[in-house]
N, C-alpha and C positions, 0 to 999 in steps of 0.2 A: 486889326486894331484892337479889337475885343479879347483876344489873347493877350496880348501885351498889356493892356488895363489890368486884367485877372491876373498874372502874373505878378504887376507890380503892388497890387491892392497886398495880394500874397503877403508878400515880401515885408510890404510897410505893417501888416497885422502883428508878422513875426520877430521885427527889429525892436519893438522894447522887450518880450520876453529873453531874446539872446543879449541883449543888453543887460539884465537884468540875474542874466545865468554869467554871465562874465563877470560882472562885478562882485555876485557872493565867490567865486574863483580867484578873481583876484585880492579879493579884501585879506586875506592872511599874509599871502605874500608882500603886498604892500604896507602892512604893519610892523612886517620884523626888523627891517631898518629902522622905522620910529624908534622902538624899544630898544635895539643895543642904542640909538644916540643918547638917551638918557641915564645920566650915570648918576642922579641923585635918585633910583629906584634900587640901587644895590644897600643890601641889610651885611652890615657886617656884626659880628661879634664882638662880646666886651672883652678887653683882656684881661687875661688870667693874674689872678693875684699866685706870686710864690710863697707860700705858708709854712714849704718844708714838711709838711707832713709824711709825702713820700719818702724821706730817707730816713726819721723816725720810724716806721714802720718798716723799711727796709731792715733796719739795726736791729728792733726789737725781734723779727724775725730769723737772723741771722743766730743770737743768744739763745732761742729757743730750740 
């Protein structure tokens, strides 16, 4: 009976530190579904004005 005491004593000393090693393991994996659900954390860019510059510079280049 004295075995199976020390045994379970064991056991119960070691169940919160593997609890506690599972959860920093699983904390990532469990995050990355949160973040793609979130679609007001996408940065997008501003759109480009056309100014034309480029085929001024094209032409001027070409004359030259």
């Amino acid at each position: 009976m004295d075995r199976i005491a020390a045994n379970t004593l064991k056991t119960l000393r070691l169940l919160p530190r593997a609890m506690l090693v599972l959860m920093l393991l699983a904390a990532p994996v469990l995050a990355v579904p949160m973040m793609r659900a979130d679609t007001g954390s996408t940065i997008e860019a501003p759109a480009l004005k056309n100014s034309g510059v480029g085929f001024v510079l094209l032409v001027s280049l070409q004359r030259g």
